[in-house]
ZAKEVEX-648167 format. One record per residue: chain; residue number from 1; x, y, z of N, C-alpha, C in turn. Coordinates in steps of 0.2 Angstrom, whole numbers, padded with zeros to 4 digits. Example, Ala and Ser with C-alpha at 12.3 -4.5 7.8 and 13.67 -1.06 7.14 Angstrom:
2
A, 1, 0066, -0028, 0039, 0062, -0022, 0039, 0066, -0016, 0039
A, 2, 0064, -0011, 0035, 0068, -0005, 0036, 0064, 0000, 0039
// end
This chain:
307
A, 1, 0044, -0074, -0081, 0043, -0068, -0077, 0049, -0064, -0075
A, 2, 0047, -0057, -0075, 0053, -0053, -0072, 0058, -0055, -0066
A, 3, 0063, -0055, -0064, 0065, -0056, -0057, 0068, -0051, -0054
A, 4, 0068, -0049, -0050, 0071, -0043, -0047, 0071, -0041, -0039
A, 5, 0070, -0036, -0038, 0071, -0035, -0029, 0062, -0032, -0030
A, 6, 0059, -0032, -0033, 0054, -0028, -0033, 0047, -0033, -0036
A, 7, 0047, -0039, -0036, 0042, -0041, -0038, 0038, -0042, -0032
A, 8, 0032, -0042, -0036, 0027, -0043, -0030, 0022, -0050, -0031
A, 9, 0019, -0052, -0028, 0013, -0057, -0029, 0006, -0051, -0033
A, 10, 0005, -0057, -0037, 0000, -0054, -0043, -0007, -0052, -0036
A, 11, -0010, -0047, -0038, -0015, -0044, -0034, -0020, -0039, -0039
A, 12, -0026, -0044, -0040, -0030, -0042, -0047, -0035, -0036, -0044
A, 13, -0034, -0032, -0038, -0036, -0027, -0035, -0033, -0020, -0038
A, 14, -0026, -0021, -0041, -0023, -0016, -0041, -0028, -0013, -0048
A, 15, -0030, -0018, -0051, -0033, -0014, -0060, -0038, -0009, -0056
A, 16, -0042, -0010, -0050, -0046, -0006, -0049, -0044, 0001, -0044
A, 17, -0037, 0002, -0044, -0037, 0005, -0039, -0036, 0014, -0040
A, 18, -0040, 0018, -0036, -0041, 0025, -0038, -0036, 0028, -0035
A, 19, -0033, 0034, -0038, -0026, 0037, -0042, -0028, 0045, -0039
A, 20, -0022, 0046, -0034, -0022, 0054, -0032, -0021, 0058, -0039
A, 21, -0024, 0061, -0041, -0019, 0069, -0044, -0023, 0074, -0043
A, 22, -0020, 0080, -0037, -0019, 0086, -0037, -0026, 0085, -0032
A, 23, -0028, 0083, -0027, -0033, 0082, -0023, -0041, 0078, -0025
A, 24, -0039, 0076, -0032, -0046, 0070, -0035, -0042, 0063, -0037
A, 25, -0046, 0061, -0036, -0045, 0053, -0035, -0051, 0052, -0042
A, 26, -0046, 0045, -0046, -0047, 0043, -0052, -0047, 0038, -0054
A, 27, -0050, 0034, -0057, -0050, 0027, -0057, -0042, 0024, -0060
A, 28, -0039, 0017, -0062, -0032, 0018, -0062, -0032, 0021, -0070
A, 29, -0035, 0019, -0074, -0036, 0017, -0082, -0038, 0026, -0085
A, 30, -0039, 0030, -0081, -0042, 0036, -0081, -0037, 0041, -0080
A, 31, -0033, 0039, -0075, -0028, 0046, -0073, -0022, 0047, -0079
A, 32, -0024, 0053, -0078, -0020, 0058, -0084, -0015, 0063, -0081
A, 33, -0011, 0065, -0083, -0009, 0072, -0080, -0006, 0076, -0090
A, 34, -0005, 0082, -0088, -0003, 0084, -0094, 0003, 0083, -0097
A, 35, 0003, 0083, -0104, 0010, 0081, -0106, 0016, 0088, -0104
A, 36, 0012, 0093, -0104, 0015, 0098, -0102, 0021, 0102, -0095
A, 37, 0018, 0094, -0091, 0020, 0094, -0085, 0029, 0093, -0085
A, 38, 0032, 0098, -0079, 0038, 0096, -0079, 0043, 0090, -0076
A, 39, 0038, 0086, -0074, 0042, 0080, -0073, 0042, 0076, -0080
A, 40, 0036, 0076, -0085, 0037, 0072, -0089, 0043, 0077, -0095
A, 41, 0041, 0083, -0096, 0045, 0086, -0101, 0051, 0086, -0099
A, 42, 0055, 0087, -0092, 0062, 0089, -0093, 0065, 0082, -0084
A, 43, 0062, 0081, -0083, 0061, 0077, -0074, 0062, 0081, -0069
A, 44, 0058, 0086, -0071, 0061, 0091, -0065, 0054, 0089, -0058
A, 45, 0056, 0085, -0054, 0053, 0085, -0049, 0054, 0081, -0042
A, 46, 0054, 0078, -0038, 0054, 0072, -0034, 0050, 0069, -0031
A, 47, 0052, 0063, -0028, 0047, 0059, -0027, 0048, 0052, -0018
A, 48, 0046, 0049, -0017, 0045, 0043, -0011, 0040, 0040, -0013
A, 49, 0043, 0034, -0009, 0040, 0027, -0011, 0038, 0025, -0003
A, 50, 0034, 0023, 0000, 0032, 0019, 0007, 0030, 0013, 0009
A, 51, 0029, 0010, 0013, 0025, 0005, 0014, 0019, 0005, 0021
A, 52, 0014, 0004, 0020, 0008, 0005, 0023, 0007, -0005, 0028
A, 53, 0009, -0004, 0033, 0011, -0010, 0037, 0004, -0010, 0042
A, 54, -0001, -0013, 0041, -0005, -0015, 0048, -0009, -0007, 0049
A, 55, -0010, -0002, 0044, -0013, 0003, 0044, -0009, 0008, 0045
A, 56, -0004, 0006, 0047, 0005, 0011, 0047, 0007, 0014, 0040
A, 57, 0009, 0020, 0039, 0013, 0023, 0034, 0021, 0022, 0038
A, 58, 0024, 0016, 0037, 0030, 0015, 0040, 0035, 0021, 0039
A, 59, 0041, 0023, 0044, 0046, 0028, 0043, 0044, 0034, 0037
A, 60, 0036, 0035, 0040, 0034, 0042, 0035, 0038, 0047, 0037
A, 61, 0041, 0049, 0042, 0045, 0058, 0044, 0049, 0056, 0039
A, 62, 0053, 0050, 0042, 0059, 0050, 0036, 0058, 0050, 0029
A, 63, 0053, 0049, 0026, 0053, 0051, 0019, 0050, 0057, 0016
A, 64, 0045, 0060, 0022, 0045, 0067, 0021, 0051, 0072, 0022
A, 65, 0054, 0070, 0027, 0061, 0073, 0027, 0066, 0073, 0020
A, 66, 0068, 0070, 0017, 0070, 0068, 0011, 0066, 0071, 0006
A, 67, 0059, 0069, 0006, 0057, 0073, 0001, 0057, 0083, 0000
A, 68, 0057, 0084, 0006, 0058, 0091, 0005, 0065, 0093, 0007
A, 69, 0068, 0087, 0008, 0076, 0089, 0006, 0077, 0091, -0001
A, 70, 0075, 0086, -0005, 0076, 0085, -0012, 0071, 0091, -0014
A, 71, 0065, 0094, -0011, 0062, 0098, -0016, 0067, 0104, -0014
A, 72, 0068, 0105, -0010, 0074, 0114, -0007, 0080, 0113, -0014
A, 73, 0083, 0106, -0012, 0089, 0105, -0017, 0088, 0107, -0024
A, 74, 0081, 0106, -0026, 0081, 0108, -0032, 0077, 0115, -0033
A, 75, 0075, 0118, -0028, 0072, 0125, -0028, 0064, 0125, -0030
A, 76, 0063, 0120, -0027, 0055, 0121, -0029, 0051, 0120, -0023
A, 77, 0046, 0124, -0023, 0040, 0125, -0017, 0036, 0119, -0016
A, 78, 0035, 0113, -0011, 0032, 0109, -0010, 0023, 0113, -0012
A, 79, 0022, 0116, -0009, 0016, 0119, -0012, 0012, 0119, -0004
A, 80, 0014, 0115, 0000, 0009, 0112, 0005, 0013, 0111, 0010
A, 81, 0010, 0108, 0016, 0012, 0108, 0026, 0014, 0100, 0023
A, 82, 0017, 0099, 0028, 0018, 0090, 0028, 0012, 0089, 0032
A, 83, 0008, 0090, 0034, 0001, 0089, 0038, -0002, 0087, 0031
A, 84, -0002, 0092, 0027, -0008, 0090, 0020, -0005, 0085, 0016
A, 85, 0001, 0085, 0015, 0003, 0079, 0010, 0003, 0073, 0015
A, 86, 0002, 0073, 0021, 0001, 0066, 0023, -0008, 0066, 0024
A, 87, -0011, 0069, 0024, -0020, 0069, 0021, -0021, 0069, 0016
A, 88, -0017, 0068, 0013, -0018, 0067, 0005, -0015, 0058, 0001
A, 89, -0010, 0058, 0006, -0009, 0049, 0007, -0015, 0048, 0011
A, 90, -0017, 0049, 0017, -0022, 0044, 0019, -0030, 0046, 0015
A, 91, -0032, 0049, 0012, -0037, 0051, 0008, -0035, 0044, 0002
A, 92, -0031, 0044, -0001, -0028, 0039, -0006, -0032, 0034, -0004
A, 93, -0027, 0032, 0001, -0028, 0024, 0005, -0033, 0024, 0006
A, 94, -0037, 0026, 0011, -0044, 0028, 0012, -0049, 0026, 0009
A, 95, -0048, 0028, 0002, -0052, 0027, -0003, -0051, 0022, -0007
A, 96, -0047, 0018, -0005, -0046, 0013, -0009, -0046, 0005, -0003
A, 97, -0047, 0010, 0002, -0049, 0004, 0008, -0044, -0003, 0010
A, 98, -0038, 0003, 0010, -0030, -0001, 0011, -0029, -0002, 0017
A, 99, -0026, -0006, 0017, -0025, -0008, 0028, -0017, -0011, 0027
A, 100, -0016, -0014, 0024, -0010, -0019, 0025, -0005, -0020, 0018
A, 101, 0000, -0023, 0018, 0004, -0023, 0012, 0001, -0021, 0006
A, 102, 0003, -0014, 0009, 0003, -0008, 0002, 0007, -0004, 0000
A, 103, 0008, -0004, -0006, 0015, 0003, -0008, 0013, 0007, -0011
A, 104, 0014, 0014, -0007, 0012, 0018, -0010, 0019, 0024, -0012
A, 105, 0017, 0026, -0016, 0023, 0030, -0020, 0018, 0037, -0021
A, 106, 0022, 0042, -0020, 0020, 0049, -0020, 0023, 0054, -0026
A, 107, 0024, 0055, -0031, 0028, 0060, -0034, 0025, 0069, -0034
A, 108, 0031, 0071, -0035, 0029, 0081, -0034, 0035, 0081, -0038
A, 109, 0029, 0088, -0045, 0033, 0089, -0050, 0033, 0096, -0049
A, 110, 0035, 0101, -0053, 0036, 0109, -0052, 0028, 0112, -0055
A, 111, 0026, 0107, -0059, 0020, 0109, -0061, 0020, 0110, -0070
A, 112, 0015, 0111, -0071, 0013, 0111, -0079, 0015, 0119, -0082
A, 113, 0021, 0118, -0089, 0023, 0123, -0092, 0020, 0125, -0097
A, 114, 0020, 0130, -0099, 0016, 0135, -0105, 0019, 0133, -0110
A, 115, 0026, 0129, -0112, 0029, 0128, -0116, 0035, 0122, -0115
A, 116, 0036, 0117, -0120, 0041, 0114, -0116, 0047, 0118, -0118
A, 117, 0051, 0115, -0109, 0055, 0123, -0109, 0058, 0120, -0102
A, 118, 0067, 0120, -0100, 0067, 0117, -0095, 0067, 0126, -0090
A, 119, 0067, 0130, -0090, 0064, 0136, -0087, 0059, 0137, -0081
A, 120, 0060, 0136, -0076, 0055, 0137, -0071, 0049, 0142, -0072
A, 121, 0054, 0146, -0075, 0049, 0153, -0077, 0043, 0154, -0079
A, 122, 0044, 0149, -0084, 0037, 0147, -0087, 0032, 0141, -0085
A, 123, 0032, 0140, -0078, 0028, 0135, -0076, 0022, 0142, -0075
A, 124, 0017, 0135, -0075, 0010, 0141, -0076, 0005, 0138, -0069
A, 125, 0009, 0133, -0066, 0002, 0130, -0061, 0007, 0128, -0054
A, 126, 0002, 0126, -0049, 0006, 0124, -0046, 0010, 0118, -0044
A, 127, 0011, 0114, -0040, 0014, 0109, -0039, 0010, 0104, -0041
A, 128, 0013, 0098, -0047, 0008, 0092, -0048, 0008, 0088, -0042
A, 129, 0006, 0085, -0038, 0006, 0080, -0035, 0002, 0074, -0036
A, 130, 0006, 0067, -0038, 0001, 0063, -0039, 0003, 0055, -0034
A, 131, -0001, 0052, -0032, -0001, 0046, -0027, -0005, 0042, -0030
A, 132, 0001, 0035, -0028, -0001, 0032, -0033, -0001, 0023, -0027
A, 133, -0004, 0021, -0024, -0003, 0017, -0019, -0008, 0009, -0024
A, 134, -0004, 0004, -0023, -0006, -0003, -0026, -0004, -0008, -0020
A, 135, -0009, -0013, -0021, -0009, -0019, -0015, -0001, -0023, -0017
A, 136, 0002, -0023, -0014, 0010, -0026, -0017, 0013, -0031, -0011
A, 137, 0014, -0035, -0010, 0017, -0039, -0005, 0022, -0044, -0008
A, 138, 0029, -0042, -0007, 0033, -0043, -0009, 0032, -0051, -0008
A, 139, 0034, -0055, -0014, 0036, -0061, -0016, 0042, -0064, -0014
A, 140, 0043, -0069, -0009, 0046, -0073, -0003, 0050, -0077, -0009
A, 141, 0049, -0079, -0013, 0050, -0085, -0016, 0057, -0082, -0021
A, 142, 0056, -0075, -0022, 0060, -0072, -0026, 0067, -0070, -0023
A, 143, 0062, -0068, -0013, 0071, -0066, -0011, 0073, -0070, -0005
A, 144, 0070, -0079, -0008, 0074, -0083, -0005, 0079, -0085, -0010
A, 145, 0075, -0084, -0016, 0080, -0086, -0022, 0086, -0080, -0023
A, 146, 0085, -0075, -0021, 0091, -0069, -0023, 0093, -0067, -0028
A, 147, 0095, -0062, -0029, 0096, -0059, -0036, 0105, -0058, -0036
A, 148, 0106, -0056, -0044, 0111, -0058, -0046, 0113, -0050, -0050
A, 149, 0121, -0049, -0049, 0123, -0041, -0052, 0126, -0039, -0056
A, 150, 0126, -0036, -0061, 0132, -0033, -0067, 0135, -0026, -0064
A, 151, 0140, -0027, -0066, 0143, -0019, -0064, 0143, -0015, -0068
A, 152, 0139, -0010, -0069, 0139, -0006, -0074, 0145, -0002, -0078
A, 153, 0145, 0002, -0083, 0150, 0006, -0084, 0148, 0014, -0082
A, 154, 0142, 0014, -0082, 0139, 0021, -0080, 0141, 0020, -0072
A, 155, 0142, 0025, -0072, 0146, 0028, -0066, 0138, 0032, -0059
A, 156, 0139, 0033, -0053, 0136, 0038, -0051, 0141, 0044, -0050
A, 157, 0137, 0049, -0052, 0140, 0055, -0054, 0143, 0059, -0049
A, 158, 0146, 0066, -0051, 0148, 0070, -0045, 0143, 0074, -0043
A, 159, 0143, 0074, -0036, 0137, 0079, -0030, 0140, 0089, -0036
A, 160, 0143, 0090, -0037, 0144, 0094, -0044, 0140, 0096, -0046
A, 161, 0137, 0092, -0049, 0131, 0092, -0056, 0125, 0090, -0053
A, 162, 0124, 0083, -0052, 0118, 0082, -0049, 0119, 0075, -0046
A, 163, 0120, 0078, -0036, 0120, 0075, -0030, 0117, 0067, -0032
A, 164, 0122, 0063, -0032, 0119, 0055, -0033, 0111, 0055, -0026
A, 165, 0112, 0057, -0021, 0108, 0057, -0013, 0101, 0058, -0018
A, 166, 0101, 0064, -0022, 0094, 0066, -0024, 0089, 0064, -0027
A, 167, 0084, 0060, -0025, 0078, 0056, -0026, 0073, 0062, -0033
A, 168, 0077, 0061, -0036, 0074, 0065, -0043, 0071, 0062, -0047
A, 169, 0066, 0062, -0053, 0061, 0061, -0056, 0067, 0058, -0064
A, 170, 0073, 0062, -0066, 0079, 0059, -0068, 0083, 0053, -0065
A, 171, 0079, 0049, -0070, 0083, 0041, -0066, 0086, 0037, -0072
A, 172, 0087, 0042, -0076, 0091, 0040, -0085, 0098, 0037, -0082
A, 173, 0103, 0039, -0078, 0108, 0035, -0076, 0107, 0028, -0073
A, 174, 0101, 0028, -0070, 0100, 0019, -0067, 0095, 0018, -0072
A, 175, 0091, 0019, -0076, 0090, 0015, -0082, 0096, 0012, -0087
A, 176, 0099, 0016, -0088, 0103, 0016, -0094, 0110, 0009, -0090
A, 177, 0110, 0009, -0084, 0114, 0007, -0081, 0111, -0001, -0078
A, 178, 0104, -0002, -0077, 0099, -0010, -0078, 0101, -0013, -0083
A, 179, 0098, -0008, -0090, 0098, -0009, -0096, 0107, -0013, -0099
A, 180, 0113, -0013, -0096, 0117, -0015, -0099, 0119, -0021, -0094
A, 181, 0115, -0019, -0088, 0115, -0027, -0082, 0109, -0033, -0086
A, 182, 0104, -0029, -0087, 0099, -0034, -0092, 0102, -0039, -0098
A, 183, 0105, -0034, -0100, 0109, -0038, -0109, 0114, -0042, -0108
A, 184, 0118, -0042, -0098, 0123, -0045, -0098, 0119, -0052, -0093
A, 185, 0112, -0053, -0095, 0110, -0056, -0092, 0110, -0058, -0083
A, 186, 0112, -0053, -0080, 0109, -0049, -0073, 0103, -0049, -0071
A, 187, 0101, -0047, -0067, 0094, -0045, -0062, 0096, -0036, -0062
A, 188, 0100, -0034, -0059, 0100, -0029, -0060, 0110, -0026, -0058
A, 189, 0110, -0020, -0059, 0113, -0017, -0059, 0119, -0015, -0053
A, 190, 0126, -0014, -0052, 0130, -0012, -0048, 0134, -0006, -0050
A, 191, 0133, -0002, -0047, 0138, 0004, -0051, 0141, 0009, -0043
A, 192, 0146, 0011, -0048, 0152, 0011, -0047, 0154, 0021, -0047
A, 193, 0157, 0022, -0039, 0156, 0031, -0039, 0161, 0034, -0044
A, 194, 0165, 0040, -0044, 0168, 0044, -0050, 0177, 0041, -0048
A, 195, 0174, 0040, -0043, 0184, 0034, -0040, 0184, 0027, -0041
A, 196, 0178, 0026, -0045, 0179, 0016, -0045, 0177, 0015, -0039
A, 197, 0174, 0014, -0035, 0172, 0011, -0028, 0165, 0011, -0029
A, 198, 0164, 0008, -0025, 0156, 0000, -0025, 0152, 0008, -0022
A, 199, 0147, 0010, -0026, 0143, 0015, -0023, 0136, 0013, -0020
A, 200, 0132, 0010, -0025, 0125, 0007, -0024, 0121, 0003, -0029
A, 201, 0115, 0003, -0030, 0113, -0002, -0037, 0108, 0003, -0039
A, 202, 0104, 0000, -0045, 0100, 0004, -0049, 0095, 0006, -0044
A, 203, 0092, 0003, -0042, 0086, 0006, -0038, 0087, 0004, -0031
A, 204, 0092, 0000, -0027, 0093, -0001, -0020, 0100, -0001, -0017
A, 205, 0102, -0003, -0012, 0109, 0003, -0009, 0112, -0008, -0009
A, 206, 0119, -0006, -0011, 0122, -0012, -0009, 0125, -0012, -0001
A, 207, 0125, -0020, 0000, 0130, -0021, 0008, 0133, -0028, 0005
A, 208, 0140, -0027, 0009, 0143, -0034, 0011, 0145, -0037, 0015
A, 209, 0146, -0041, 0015, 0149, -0044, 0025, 0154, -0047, 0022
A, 210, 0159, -0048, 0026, 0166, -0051, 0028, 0169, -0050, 0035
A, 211, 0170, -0057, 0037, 0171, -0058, 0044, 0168, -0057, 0047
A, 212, 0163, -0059, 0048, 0155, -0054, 0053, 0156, -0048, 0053
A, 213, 0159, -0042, 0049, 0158, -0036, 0048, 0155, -0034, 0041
A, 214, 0151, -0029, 0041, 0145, -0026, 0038, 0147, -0021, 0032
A, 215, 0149, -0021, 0028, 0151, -0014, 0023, 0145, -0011, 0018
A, 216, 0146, -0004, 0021, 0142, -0001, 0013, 0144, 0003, 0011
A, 217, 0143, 0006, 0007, 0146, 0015, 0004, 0146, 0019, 0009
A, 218, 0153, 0026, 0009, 0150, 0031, 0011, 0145, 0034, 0011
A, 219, 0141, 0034, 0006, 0134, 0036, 0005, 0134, 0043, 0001
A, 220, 0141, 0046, -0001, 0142, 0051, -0005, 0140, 0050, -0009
A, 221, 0138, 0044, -0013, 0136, 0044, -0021, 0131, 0038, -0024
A, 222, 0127, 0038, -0017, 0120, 0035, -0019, 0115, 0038, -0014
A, 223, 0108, 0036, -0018, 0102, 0038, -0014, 0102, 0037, -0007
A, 224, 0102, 0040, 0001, 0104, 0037, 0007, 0096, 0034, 0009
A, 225, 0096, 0029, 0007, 0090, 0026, 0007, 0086, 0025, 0013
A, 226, 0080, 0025, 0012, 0079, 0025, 0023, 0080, 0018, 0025
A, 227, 0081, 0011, 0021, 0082, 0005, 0024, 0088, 0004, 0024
A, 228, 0090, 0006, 0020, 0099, 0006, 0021, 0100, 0009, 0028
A, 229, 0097, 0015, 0030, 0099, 0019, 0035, 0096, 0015, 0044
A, 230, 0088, 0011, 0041, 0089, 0007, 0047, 0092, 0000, 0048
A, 231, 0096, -0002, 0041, 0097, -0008, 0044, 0106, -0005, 0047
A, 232, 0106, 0001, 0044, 0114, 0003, 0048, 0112, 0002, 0056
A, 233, 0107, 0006, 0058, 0104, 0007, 0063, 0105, 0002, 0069
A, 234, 0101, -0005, 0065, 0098, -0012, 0068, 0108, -0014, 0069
A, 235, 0112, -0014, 0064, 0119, -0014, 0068, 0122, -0012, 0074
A, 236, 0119, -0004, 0072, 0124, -0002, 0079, 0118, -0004, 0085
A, 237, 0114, -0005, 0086, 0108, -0007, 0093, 0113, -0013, 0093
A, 238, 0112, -0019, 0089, 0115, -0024, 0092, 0121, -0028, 0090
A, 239, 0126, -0021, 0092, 0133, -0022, 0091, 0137, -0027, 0085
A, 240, 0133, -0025, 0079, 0137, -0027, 0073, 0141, -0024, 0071
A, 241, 0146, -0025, 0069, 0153, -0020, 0066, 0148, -0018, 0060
A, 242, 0150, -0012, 0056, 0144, -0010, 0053, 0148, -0002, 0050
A, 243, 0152, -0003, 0043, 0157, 0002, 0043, 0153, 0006, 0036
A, 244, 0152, 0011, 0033, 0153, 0015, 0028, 0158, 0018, 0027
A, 245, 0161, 0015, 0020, 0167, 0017, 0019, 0168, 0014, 0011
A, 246, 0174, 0016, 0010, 0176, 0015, 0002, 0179, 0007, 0001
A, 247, 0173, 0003, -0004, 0178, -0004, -0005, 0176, -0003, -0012
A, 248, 0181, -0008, -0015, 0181, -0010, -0022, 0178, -0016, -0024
A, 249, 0175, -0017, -0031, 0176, -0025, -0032, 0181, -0032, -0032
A, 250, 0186, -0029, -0029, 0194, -0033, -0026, 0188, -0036, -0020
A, 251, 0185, -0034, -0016, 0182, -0032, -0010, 0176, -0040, -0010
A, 252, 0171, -0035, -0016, 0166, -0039, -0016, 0166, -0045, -0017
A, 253, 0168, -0046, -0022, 0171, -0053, -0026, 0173, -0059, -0021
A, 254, 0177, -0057, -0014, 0177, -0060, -0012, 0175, -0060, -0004
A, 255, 0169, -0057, -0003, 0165, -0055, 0000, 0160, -0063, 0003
A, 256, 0159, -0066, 0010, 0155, -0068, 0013, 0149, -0069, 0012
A, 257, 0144, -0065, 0011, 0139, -0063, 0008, 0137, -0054, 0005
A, 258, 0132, -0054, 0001, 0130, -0047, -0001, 0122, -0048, -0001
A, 259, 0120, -0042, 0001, 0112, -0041, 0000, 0111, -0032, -0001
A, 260, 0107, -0031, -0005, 0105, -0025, -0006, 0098, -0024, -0001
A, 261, 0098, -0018, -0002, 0091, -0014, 0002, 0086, -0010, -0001
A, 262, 0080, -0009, 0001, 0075, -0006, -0003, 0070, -0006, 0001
A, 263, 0065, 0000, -0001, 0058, 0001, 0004, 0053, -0005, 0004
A, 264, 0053, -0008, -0003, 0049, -0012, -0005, 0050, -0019, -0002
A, 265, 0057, -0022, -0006, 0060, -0030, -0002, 0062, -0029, 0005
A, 266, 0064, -0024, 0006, 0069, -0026, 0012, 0076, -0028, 0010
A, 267, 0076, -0033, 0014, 0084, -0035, 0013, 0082, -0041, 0005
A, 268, 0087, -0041, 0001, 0087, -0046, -0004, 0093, -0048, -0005
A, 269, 0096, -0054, -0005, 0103, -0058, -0005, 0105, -0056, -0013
A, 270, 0111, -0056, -0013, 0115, -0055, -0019, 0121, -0063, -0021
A, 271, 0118, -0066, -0025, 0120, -0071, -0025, 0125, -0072, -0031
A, 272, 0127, -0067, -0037, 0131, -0068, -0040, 0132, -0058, -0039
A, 273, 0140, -0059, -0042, 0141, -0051, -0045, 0146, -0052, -0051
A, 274, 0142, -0050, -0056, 0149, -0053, -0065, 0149, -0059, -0064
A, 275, 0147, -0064, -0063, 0146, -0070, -0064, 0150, -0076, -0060
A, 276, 0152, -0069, -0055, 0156, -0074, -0046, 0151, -0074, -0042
A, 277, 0150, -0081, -0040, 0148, -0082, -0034, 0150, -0080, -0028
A, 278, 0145, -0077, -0024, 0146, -0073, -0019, 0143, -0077, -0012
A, 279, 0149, -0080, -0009, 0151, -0083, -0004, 0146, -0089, -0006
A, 280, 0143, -0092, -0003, 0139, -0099, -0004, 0134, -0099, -0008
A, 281, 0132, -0095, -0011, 0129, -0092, -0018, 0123, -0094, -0017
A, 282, 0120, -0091, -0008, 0113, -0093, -0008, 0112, -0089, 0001
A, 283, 0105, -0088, 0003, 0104, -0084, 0010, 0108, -0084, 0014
A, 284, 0112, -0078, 0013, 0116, -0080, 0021, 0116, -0080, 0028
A, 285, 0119, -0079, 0032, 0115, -0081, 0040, 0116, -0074, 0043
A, 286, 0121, -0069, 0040, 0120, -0062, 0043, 0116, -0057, 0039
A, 287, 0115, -0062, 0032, 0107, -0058, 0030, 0101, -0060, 0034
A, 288, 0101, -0065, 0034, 0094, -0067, 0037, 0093, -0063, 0047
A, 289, 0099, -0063, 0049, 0098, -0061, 0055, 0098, -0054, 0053
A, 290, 0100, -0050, 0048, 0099, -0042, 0048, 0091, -0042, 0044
A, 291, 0087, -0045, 0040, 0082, -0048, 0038, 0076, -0045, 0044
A, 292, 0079, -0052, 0050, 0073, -0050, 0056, 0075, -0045, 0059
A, 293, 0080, -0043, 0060, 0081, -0036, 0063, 0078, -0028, 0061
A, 294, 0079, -0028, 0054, 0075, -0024, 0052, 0068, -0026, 0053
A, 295, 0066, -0032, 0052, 0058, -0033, 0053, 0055, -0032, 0061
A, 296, 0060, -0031, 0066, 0059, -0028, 0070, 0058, -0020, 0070
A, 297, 0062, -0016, 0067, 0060, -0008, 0067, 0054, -0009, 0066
A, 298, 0054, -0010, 0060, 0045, -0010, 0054, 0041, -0012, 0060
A, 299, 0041, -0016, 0064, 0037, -0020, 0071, 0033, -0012, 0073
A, 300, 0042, -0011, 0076, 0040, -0005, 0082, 0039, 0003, 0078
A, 301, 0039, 0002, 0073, 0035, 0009, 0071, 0028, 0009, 0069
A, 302, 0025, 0002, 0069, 0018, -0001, 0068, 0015, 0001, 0075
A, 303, 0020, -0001, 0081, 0015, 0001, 0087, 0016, 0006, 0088
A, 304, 0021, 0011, 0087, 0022, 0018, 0089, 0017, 0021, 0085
A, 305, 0015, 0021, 0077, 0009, 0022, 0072, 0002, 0020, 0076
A, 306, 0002, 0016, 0080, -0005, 0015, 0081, -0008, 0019, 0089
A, 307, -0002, 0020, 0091, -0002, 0024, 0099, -0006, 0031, 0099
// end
């Protein structure tokens, strides 16, 4: 079986489940979009992932925010109000009769080209939008067990070229960047900003503890993830040192504990980094108490959703 931050418990629900594209809902095994489209030919688009808690779209502003940050950064017209792309999430779910641990993932590409061509110019339609929500409940057994990290040689890039922060449909840096954590027989990936300092991972934002104190990236050269951003949050509420700043692998290596962050897991322990054990090489007690603390936001944005 795969292991990672992202497994889920098997749920023979999802073979059935129908698939937003561009306001029609489609059986899963049906949905097409054209080859034509600009997220497949060139990845010109973006995208958010969420989780639907008790009938809640958990920290939806914040991922709307983000999304139409990322569509402005790249110059492309959302197409619609935030009013209609959240009717278009709950039409999803609606229709597939979702209540509870669900992840739904949204992508908006530039639209369908006359030709491939990375050219704006020649886009001929308007924004693809397509939602894609499956019954997923993250696998307990996985992030009791914790996952393990290679440090890549791929680098994240400079804001320059293309802003590490931007939730792009181009994810060939954290592919290519897995892929050399896979082969060094890892879980997944660590990589490292254009100064050598501990940036974030392939698909989730890293933290480390040392001395009851809390480290993560600046945040200049990774995705600012919204769970990254709540569990900074759940620190400063209940006065944990909780620093954003520049460490190295000098740092991690001998580091108390590490865990990463993600919309899907949560908090998941990092128990090896290159093949050190990282502090007692198993749950630690200032992951597990930032663990329920985050699971308290998620609480309170359940009952503030349902008011």
């Amino acid at each position: 079986m795969i292991h990672g931050t992202h497994n889920a418990v098997h749920d023979a629900r999802n073979e059935t489940v129908k698939i937003y594209i561009n306001g029609e809902l489609f059986p899963r095994h049906e949905a097409k979009i054209s080859v034509f489209d600009s997220g497949y030919l060139v990845g010109d688009g973006v995208w958010e992932a969420l989780r639907l808690h008790e009938g809640v779209l958990v920290f939806l502003d914040e991922h709307l925010d983000r999304l139409w940050q990322g569509a402005a950064t790249i110059g492309m017209d959302v197409g619609m109000s935030r009013a209609e792309l959240t009717g278009a999430l709950w039409q999803t779910i609606n229709a597939n009769e979702m209540h509870d641990n669900v992840h739904v993932r949204f992508m908006l590409t530039r639209g369908i080209k006359k030709t491939p061509s990375q050219d704006p110019r020649l886009t001929i339609s308007g924004p693809n939008l397509v939602i894609i929500a499956e019954h997923k409940l993250a696998d307990r057994a996985s992030r009791e067990r914790g996952v393990t990290l290679f440090t890549s040689t791929i680098r994240r890039g400079s804001p320059d070229y293309l802003d590490p922060r931007l939730n792009c449909h181009s994810k060939l840096h954290e592919v290519m960047a897995l892929v050399q954590a896979l082969e060094a027989g890892a879980d997944e990936a660590l990589m490292l900003d254009i100064h050598g300092f501990v940036a974030t991972c392939n698909a989730t934002n890293f933290f480390m503890v040392k001395n009851g104190e809390v480290w993560t990236s600046t945040g200049q050269y990774c995705m600012n993830g919204i769970t990254r951003g709540k569990v900074i949050e759940a620190c400063q509420r209940h006065g944990i040192l909780c620093y954003q700043k520049n460490f190295s692998l000098f740092d991690v290596y001998g580091a108390d504990e590490a865990f990463v962050t993600g919309t899907f897991g949560g908090l998941t322990p990092v128990t090896k980094v290159d093949g050190r054990i990282i502090g007692s090489g198993s749950y630690g007690e200032m992951t597990r108490r930032l663990q329920g603390l985050y699971e308290e936001l998620v609480n309170e944005a359940v009952e503030a959703g349902k008011r």
